[in-house]
C-alpha positions in Angstrom: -8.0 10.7 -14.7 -11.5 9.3 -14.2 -10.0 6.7 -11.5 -9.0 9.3 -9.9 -12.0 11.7 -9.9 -14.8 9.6 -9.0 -12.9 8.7 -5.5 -12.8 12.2 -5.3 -16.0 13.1 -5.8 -17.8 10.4 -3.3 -14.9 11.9 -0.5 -17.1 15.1 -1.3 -20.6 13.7 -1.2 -20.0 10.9 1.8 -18.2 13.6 3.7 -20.7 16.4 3.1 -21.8 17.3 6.8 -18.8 16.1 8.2 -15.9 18.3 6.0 -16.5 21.4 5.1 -14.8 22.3 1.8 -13.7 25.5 1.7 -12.0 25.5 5.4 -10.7 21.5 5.7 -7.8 20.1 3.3 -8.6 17.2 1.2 -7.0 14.7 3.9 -9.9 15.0 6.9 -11.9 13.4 4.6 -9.9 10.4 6.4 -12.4 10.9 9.0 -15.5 9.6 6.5 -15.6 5.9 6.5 -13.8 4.0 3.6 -12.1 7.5 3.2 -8.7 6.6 3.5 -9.4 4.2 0.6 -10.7 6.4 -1.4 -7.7 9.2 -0.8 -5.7 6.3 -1.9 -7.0 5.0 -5.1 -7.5 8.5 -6.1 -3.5 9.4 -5.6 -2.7 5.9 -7.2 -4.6 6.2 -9.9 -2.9 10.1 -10.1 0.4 8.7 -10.0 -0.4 6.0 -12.4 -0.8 8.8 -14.5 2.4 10.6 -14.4 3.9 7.1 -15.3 2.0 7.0 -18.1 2.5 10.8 -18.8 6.3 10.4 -18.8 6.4 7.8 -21.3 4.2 9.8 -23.5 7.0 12.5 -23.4 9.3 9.7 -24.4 7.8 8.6 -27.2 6.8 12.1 -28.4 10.6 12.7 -28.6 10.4 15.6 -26.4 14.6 16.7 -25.8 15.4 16.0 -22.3 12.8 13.3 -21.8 14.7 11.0 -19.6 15.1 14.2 -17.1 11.6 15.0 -17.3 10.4 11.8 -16.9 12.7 11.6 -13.6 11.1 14.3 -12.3 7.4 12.7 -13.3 8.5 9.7 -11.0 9.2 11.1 -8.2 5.9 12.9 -8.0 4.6 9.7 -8.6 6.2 8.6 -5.3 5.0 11.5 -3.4 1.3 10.5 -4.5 2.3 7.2 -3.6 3.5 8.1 -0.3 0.1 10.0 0.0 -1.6 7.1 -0.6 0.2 4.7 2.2 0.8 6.9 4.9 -2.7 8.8 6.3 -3.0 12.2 7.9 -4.5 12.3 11.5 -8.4 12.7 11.7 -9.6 15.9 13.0 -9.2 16.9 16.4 -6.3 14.8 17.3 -2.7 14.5 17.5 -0.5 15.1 14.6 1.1 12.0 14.1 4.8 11.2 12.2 2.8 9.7 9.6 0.1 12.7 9.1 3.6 14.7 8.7 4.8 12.4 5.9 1.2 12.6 4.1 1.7 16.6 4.9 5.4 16.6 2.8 4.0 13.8 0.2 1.3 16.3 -0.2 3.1 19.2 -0.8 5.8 17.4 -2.8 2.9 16.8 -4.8 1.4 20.5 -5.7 4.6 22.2 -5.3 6.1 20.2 -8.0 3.6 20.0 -10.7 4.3 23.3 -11.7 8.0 22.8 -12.2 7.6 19.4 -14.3 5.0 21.7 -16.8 7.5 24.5 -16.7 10.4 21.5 -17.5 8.8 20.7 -20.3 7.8 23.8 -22.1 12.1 24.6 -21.3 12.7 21.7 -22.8 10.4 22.1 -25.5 11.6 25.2 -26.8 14.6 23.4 -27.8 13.2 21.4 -30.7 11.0 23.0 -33.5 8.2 20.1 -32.9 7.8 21.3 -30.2 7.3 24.9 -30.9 3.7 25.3 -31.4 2.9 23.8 -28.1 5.3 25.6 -26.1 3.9 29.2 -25.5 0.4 27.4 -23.9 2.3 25.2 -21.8 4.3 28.4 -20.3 1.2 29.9 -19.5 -0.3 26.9 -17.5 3.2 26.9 -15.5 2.9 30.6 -14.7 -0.8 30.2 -13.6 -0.1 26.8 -11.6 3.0 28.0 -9.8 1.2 31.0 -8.8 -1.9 29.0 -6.8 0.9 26.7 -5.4 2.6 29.4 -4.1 -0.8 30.5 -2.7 -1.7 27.0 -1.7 1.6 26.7 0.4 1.7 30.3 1.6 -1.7 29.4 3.4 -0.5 26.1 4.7 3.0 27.6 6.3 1.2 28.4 9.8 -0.4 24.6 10.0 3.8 23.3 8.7 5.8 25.4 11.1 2.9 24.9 14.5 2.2 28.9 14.3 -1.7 27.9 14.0 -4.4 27.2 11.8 -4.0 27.5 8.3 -5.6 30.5 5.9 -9.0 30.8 5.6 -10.4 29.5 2.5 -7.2 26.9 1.9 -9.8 24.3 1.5 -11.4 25.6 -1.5 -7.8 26.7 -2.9 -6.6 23.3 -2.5 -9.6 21.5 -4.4 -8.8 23.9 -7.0 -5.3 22.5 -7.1 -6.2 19.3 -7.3 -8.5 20.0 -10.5 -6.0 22.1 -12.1 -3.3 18.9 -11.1 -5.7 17.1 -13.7 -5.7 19.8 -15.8 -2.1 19.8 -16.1 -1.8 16.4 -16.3 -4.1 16.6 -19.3 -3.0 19.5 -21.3 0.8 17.8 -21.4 -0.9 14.6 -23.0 -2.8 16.6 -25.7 0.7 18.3 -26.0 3.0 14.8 -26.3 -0.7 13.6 -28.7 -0.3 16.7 -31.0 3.1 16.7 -31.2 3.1 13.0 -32.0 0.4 13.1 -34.5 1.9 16.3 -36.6 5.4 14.7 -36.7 5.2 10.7 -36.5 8.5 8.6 -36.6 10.0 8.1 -39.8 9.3 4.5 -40.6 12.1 2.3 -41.0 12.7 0.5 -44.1 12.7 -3.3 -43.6 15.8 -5.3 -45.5 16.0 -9.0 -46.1 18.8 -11.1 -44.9 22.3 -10.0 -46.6 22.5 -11.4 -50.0 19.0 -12.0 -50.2 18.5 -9.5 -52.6 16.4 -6.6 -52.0 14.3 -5.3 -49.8 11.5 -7.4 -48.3 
């Protein structure tokens, strides 16, 4: 999560007078030099992440996992798709490849939400799970709701009707905080479950008519 967070906050200060924040999405900041780069190491080092995060769920035992974790890779190849394909810079045509950064990116937000809400379903399922589940519900309410917020003011810019909301700049910065958020609060809840009940360990036996135990 640092990786990707220190990109992200140089896109901010480099592209100060150049972007402003609370009207421009993330992706003008392609216009900053070494921006692009920095776009991409940030959504690499995201997706690196949900790798990582669906193992976690794996090893935590969570029911469902391998579905889960399904889900966690391809929104690891939307970031990566983010990463390799770069929207147009400000001011000029929209390109094929700024629309695949567009759909990468909203691949990306819009299905966030549904991977949290995934796992508190599948959660509920298994009594290790339990304590975790009500606080992960939550987060899935509040996160779908700013994605559907998020995409609601982007559907002008998608379908050529104009411009996007006002203010979409500052709600997508918030999404991609809360994206880390997310991405945090369901490894503290694979860690807690994990900790609180660890595999049973599996007794070791010597070769058959050994005797015993080793």
């Amino acid at each position: 999560m640092i990786v990707a967070l220190v990109p992200m906050g140089l896109l901010h200060l480099l592209g100060s007078t150049a972007v402003d924040p609370v009207t421009a999405p993330i992706s003008d900041y392609v216009a900053v030099a070494g921006g692009y780069a920095l776009i991409g190491v940030s959504a690499v080092a995201l997706a690196v992440a949900g790798l990582v995060l669906a193992a976690g769920l794996g090893a935590a035992r969570l029911p469902g996992a391998r579905r889960v974790g399904s889900v966690l890779v391809v929104w690891a190849a939307a970031l990566t798709v983010v990463a390799v394909f770069p929207t147009n810079v400000p001011g000029t045509p929209v390109t094929v490849t700024a629309w695949v950064h567009r759909l990468g990116g909203a691949v990306v937000f819009g299905l966030l939400p549904v991977i949290v809400a995934l796992v508190a379903r599948s959660g509920a399922r298994d009594a290790h799970w339990a304590s975790v589940v009500p606080g992960l519900r939550r987060w899935a309410a509040v996160s779908g709701l700013l994605t559907l917020v998020f995409l609601a003011g982007q559907a002008p810019v998608g379908f050529g009707l104009g411009p996007a909301l006002p203010g979409i700049g500052t709600v997508q910065r918030l999404m991609f905080v809360l994206t880390a958020v997310l991405l945090v609060v369901l490894a503290r809840a694979a860690s807690t479950v994990s900790a609180a009940h660890p595999p049973a360990p599996v007794p070791l036996r010597g070769p058959a008519g050994c005797g015993g135990a080793a």
